[in-house]
PyMOL Python script that loads the backbone (N, CA, C, O; Angstrom):
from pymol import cmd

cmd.read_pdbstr("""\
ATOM      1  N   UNK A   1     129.468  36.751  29.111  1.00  0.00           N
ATOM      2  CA  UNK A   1     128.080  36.493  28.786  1.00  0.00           C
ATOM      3  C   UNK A   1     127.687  37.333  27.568  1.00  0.00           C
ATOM      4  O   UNK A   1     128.097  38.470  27.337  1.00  0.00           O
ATOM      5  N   UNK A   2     127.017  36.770  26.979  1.00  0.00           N
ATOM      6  CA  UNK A   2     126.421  37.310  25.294  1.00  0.00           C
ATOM      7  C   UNK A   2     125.004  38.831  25.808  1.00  0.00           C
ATOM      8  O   UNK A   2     124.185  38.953  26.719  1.00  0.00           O
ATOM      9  N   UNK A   3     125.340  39.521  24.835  1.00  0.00           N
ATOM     10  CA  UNK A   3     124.662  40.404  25.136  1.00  0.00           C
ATOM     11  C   UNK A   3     123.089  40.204  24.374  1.00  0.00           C
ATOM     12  O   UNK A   3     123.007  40.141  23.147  1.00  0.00           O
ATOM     13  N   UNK A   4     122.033  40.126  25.153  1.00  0.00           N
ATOM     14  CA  UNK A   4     120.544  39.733  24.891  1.00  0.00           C
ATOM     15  C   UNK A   4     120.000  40.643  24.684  1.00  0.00           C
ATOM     16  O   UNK A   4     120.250  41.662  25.327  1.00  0.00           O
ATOM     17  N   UNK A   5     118.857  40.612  23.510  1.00  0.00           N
ATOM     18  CA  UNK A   5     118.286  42.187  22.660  1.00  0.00           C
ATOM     19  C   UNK A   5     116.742  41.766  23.801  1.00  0.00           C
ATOM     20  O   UNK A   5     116.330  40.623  24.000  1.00  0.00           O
ATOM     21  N   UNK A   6     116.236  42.860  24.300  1.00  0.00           N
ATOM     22  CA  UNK A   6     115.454  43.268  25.172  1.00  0.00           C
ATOM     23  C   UNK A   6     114.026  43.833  24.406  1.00  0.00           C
ATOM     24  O   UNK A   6     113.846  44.913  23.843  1.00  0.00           O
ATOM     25  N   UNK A   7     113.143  42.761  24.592  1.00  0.00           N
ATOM     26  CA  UNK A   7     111.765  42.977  23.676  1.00  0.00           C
ATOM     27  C   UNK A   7     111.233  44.254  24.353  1.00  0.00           C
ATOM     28  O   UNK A   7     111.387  44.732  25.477  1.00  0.00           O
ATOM     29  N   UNK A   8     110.466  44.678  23.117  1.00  0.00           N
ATOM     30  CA  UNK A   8     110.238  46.725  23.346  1.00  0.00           C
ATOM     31  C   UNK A   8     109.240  46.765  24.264  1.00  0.00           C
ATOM     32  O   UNK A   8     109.105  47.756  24.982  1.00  0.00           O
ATOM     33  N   UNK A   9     108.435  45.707  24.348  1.00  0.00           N
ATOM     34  CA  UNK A   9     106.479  45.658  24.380  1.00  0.00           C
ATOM     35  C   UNK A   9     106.948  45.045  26.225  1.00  0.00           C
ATOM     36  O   UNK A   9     106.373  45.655  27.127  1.00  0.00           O
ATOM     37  N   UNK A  10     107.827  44.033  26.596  1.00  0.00           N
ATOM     38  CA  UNK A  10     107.401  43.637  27.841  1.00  0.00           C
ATOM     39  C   UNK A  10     108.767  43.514  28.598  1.00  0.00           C
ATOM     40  O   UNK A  10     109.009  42.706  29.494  1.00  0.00           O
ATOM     41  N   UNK A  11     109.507  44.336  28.149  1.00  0.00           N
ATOM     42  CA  UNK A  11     111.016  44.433  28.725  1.00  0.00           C
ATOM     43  C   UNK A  11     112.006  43.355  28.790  1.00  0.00           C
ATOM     44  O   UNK A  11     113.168  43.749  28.887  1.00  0.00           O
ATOM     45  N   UNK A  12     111.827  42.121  28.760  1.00  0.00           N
ATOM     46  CA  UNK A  12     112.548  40.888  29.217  1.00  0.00           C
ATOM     47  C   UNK A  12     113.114  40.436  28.004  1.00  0.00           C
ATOM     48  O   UNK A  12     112.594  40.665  26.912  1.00  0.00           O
ATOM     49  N   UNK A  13     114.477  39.612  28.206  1.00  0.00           N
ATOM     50  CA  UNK A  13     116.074  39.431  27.286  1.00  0.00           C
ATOM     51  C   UNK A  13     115.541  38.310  26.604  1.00  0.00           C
ATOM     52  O   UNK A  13     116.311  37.560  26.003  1.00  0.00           O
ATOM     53  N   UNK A  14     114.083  38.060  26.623  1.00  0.00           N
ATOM     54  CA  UNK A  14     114.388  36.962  25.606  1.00  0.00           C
ATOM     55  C   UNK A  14     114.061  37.059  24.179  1.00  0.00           C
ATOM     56  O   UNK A  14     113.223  36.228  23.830  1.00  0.00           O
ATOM     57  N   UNK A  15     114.597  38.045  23.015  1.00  0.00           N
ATOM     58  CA  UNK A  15     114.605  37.706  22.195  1.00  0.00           C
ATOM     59  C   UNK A  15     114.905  36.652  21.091  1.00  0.00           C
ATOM     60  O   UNK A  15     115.969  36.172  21.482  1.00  0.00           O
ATOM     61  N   UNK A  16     114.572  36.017  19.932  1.00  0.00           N
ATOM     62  CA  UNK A  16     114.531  35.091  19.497  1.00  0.00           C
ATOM     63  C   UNK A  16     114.819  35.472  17.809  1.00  0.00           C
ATOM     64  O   UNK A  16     114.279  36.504  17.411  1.00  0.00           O
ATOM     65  N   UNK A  17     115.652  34.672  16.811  1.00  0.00           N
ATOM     66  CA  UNK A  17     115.499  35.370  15.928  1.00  0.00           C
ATOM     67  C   UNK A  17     113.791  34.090  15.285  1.00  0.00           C
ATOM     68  O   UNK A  17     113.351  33.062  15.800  1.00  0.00           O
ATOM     69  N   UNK A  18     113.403  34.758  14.207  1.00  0.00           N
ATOM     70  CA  UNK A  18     112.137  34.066  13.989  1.00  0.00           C
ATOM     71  C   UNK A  18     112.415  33.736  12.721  1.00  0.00           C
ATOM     72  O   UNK A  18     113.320  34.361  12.169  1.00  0.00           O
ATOM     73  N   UNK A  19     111.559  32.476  11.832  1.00  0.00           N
ATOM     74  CA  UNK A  19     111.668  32.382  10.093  1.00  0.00           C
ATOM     75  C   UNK A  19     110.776  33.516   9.706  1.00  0.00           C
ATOM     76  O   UNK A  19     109.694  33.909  10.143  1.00  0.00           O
ATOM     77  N   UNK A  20     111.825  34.047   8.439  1.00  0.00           N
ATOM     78  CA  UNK A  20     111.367  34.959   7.840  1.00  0.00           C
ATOM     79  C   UNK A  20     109.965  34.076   7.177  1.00  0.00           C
ATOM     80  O   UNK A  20     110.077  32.907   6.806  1.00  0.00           O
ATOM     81  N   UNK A  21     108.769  34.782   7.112  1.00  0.00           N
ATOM     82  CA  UNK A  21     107.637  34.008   6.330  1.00  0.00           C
ATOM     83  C   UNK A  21     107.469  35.023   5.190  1.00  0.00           C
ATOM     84  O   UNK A  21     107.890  36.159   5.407  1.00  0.00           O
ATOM     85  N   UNK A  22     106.816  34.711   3.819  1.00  0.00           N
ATOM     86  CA  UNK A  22     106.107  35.068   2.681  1.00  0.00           C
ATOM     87  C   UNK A  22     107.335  36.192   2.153  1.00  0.00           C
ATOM     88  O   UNK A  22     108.383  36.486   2.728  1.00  0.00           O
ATOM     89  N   UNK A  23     106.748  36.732   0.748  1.00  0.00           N
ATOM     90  CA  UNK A  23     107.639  37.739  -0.261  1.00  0.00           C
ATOM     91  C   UNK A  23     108.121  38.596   0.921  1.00  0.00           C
ATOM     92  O   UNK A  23     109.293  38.292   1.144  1.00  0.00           O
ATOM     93  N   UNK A  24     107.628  39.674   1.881  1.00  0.00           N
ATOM     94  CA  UNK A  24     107.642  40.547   2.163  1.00  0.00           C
ATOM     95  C   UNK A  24     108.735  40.348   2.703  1.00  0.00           C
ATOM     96  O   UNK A  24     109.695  41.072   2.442  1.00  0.00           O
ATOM     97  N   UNK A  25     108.833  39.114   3.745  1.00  0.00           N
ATOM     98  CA  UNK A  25     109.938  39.600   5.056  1.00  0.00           C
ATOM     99  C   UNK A  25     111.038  38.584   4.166  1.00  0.00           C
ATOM    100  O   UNK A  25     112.090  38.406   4.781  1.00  0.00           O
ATOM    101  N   UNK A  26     110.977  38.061   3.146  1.00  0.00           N
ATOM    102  CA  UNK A  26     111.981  37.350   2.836  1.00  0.00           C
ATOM    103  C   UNK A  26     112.988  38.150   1.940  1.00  0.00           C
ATOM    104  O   UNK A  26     114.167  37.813   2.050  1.00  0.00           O
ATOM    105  N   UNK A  27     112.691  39.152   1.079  1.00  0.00           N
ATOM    106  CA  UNK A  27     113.131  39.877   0.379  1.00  0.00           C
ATOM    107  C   UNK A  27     113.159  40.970  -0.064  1.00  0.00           C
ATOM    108  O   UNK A  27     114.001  41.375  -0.866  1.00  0.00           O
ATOM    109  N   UNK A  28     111.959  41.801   0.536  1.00  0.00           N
ATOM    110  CA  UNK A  28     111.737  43.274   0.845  1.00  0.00           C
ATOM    111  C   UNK A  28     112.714  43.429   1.839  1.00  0.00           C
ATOM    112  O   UNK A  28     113.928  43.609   1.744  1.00  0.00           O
ATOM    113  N   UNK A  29     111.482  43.261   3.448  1.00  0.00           N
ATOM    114  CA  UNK A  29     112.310  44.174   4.729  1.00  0.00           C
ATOM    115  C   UNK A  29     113.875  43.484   4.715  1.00  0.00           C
ATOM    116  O   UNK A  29     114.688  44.250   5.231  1.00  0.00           O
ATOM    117  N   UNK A  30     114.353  42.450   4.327  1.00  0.00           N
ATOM    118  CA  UNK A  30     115.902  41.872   4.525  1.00  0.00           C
ATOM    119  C   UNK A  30     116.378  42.535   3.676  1.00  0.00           C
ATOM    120  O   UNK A  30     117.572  42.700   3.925  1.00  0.00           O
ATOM    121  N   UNK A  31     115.915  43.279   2.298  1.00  0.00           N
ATOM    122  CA  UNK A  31     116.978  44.019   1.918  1.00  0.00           C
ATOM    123  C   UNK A  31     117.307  45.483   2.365  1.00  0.00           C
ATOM    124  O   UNK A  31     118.188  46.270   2.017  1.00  0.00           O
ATOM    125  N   UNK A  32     116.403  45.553   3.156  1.00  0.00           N
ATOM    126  CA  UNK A  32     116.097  46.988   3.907  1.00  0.00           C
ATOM    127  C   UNK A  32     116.945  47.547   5.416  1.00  0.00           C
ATOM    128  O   UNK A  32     116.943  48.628   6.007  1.00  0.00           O
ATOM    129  N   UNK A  33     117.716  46.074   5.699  1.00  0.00           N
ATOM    130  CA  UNK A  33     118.150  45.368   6.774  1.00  0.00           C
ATOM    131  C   UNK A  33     117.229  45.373   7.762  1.00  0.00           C
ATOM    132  O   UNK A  33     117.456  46.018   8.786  1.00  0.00           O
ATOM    133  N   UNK A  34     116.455  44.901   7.656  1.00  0.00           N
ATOM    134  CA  UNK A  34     114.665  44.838   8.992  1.00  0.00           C
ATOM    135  C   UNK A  34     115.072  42.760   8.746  1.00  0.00           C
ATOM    136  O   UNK A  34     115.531  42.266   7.716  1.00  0.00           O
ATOM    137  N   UNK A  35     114.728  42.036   9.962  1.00  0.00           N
ATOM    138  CA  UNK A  35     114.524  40.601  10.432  1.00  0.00           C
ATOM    139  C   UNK A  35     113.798  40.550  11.431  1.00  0.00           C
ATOM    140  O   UNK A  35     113.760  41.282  12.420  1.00  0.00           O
ATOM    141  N   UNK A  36     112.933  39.233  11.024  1.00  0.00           N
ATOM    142  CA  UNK A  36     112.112  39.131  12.068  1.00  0.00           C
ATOM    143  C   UNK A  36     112.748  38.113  13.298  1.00  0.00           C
ATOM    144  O   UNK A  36     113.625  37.256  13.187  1.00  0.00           O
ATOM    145  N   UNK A  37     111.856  38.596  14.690  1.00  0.00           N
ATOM    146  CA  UNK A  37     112.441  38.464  15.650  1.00  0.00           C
ATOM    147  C   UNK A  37     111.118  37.912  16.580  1.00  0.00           C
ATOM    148  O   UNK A  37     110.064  38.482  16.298  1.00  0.00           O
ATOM    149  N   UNK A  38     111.049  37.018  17.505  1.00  0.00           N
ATOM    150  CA  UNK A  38     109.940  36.905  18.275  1.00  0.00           C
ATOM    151  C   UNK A  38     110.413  36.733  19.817  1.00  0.00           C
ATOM    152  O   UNK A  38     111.538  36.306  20.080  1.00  0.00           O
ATOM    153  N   UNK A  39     109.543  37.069  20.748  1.00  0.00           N
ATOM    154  CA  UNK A  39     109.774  37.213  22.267  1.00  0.00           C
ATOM    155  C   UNK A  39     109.009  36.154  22.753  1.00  0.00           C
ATOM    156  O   UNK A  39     107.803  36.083  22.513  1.00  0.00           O
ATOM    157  N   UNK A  40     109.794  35.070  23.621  1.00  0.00           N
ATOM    158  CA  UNK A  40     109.555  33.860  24.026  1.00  0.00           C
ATOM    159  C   UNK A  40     108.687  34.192  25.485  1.00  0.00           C
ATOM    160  O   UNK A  40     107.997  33.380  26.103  1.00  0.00           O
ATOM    161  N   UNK A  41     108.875  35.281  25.754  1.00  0.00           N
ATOM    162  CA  UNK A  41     108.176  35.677  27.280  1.00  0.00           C
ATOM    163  C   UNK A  41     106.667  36.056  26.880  1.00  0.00           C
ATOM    164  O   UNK A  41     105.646  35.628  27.417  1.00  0.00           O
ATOM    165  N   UNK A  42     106.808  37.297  25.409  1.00  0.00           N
ATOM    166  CA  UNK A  42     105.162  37.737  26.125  1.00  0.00           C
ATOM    167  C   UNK A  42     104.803  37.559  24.157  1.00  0.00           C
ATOM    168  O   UNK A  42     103.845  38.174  23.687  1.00  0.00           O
ATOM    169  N   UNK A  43     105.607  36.765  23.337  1.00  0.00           N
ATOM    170  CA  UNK A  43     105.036  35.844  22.091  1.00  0.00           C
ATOM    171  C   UNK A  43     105.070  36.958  20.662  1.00  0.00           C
ATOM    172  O   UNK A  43     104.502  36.688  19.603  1.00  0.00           O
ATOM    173  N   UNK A  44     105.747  38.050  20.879  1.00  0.00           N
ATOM    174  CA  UNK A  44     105.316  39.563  20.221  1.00  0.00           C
ATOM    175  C   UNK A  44     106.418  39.188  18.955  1.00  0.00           C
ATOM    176  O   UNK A  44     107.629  39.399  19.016  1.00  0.00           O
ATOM    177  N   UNK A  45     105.679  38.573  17.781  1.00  0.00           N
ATOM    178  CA  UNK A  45     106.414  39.090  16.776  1.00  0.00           C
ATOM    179  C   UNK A  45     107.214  40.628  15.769  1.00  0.00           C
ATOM    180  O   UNK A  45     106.517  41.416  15.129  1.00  0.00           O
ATOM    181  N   UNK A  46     108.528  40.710  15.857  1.00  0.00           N
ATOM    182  CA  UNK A  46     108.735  42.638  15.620  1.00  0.00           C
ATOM    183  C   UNK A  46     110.146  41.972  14.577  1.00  0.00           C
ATOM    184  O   UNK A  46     110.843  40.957  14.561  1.00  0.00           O
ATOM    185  N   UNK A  47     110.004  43.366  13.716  1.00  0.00           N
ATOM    186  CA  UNK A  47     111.393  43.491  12.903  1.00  0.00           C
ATOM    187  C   UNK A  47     112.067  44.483  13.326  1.00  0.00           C
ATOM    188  O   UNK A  47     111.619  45.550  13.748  1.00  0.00           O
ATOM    189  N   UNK A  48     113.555  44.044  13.188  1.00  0.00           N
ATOM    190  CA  UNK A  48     114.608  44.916  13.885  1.00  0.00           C
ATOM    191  C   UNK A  48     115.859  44.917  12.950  1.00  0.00           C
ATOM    192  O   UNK A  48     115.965  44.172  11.975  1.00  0.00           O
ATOM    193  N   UNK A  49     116.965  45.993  13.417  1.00  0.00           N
ATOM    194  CA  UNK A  49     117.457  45.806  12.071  1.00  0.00           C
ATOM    195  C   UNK A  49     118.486  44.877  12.663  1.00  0.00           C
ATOM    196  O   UNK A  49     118.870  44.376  11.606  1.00  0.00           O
ATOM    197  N   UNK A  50     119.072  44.399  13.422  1.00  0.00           N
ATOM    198  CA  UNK A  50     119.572  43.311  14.207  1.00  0.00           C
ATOM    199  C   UNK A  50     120.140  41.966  13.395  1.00  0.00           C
ATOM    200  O   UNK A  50     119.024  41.819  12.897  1.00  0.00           O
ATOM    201  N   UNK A  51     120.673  41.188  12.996  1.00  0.00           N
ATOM    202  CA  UNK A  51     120.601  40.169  12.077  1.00  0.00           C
ATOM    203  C   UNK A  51     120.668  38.670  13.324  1.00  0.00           C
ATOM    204  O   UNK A  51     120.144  37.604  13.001  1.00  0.00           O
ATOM    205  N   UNK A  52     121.169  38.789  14.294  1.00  0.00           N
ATOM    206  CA  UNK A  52     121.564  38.092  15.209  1.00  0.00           C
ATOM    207  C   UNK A  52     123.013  37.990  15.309  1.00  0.00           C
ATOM    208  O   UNK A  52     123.782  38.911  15.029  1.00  0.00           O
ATOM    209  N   UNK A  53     123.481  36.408  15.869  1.00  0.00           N
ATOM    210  CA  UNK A  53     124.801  35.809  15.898  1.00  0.00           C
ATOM    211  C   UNK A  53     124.910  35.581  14.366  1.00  0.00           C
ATOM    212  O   UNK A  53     123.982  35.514  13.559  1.00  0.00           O
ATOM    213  N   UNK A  54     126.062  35.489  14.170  1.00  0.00           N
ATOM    214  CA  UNK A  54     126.422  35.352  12.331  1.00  0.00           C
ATOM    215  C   UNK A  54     127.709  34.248  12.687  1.00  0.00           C
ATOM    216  O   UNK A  54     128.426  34.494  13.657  1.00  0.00           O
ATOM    217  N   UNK A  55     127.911  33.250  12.002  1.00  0.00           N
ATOM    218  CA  UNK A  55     128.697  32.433  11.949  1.00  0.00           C
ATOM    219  C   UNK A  55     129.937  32.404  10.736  1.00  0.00           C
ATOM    220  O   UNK A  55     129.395  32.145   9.661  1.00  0.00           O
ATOM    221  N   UNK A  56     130.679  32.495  10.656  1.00  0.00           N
ATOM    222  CA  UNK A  56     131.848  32.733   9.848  1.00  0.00           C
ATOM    223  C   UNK A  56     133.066  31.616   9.748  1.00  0.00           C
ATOM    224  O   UNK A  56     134.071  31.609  10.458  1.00  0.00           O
ATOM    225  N   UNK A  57     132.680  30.502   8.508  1.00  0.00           N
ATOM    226  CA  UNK A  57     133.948  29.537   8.338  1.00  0.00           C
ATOM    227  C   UNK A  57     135.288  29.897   7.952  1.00  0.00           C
ATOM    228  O   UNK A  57     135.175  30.525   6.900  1.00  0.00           O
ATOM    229  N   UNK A  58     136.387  29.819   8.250  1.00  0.00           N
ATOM    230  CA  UNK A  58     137.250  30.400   7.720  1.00  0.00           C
ATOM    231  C   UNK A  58     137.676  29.012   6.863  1.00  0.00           C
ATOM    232  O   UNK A  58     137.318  27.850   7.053  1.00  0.00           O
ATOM    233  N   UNK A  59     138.892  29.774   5.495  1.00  0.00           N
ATOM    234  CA  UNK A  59     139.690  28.751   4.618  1.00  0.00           C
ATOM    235  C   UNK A  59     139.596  27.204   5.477  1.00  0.00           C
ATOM    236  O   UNK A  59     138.988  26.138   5.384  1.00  0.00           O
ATOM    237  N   UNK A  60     140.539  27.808   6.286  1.00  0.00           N
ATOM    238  CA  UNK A  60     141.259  26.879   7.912  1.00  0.00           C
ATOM    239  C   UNK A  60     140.528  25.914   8.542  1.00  0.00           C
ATOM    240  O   UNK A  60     141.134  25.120   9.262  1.00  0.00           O
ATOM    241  N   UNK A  61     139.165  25.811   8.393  1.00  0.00           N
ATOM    242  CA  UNK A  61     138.341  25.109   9.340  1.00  0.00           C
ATOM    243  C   UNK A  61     137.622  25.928  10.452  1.00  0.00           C
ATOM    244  O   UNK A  61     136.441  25.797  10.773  1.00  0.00           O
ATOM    245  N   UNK A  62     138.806  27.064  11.154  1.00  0.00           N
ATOM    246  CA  UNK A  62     137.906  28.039  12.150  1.00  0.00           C
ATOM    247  C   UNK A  62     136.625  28.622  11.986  1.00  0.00           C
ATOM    248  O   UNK A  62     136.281  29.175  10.941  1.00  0.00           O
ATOM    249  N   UNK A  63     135.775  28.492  13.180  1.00  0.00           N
ATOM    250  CA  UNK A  63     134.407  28.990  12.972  1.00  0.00           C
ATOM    251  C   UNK A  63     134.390  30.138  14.075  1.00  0.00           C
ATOM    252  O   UNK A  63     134.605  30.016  15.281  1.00  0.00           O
ATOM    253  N   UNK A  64     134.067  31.328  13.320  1.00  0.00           N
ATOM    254  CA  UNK A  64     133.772  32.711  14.162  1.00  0.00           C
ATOM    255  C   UNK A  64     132.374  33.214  14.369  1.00  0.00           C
ATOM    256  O   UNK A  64     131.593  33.336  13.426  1.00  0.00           O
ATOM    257  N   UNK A  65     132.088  33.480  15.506  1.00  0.00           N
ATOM    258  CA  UNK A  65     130.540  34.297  15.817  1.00  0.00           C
ATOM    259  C   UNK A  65     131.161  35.885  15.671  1.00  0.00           C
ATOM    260  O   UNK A  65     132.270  36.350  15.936  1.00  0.00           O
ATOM    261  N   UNK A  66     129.994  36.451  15.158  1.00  0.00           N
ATOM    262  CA  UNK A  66     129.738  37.627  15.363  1.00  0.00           C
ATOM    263  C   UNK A  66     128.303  38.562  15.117  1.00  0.00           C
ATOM    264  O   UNK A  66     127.212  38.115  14.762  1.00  0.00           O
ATOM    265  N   UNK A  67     128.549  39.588  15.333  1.00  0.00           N
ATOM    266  CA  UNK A  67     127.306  40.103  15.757  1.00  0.00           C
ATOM    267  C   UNK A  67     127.031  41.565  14.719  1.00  0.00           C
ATOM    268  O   UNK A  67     127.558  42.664  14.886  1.00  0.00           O
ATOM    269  N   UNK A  68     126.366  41.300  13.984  1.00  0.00           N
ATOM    270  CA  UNK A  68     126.098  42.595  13.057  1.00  0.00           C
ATOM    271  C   UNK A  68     125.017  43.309  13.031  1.00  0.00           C
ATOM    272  O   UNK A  68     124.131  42.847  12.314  1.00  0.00           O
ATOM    273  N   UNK A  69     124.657  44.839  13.882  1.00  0.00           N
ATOM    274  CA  UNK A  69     123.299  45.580  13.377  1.00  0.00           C
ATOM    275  C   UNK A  69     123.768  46.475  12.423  1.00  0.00           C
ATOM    276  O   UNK A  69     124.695  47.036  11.839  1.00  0.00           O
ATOM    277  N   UNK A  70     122.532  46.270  12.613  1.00  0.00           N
ATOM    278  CA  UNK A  70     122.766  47.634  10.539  1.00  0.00           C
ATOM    279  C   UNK A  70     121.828  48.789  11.230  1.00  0.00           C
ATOM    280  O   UNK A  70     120.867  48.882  11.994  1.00  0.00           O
ATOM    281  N   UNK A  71     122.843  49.716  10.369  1.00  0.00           N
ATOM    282  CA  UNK A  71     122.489  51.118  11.068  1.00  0.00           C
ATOM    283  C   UNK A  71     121.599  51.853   9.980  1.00  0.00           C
ATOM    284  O   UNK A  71     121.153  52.978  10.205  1.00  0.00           O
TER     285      UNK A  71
END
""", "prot")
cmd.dss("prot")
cmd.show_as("cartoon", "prot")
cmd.util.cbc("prot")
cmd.orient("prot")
């Protein structure tokens, strides 16, 4: 089972990643490694440095998940 990022404000696994909106979160906080993220339980938009699942094509055709926070 995939490991679920745990919203700060109401405890529960459902984080979400969210569209980045306007200058700020599109190209400021992302170069800062900050993404926005929203909680489907209690609606709390937050940036984290988190990126989500990341998808990776190889030459080959293979497709890899992985998981990158930035420290």
């Amino acid at each position: 089972m995939a490991h679920r990022l745990t919203c700060p404000q109401c405890g529960q696994p459902q984080l979400t990643r969210s569209k980045r909106d306007g200058l700020l979160e599109r190209w400021i906080l992302t170069s800062f490694g900050r993404y926005p993220w929203r909680c489907k339980a209690c609606k709390v938009r937050l940036m984290l440095k988190d990126r989500g699942i990341q998808r990776h094509k190889e030459p080959d055709g293979t497709i890899h998940h992985s998981r990158k926070v930035m420290t």
